[in-house]
N, C-alpha and C positions, 0 to 999 in steps of 0.2 A: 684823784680825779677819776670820775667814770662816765664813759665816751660809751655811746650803745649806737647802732645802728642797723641799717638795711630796712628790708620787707617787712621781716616777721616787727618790728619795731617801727612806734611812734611817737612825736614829741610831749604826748599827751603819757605816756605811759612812762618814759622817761621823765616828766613832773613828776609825777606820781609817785615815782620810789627813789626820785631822790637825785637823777642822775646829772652831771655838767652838762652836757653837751648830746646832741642827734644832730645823725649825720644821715640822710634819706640816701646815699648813695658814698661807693669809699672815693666817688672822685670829688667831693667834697670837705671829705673826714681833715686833709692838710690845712685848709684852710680854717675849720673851727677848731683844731688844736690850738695854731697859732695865737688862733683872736683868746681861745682860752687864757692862754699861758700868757698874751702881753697883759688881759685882766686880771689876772694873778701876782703878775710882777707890780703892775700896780699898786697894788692894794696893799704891795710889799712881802707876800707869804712866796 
């Protein structure tokens, strides 16, 4: 799983190469791990 964020990053560039998840600020970052990981669990992997 690769989680990128802050400034120098965007959701657009994160498409781009591939990444799970952006997080525009780390008081964010907890909650799209989560969402990540419950869509994972999901999907069963």
């Amino acid at each position: 799983m690769m989680i990128f964020g802050g400034a120098p990053c965007s959701q657009e560039w994160v498409d781009r190469i591939g990444g799970d998840g952006h997080s525009a600020s780390g008081s964010e970052i907890v909650s799209l791990v989560n969402e990540l990981l419950e869509n994972k669990r999901k999907r069963g992997r």
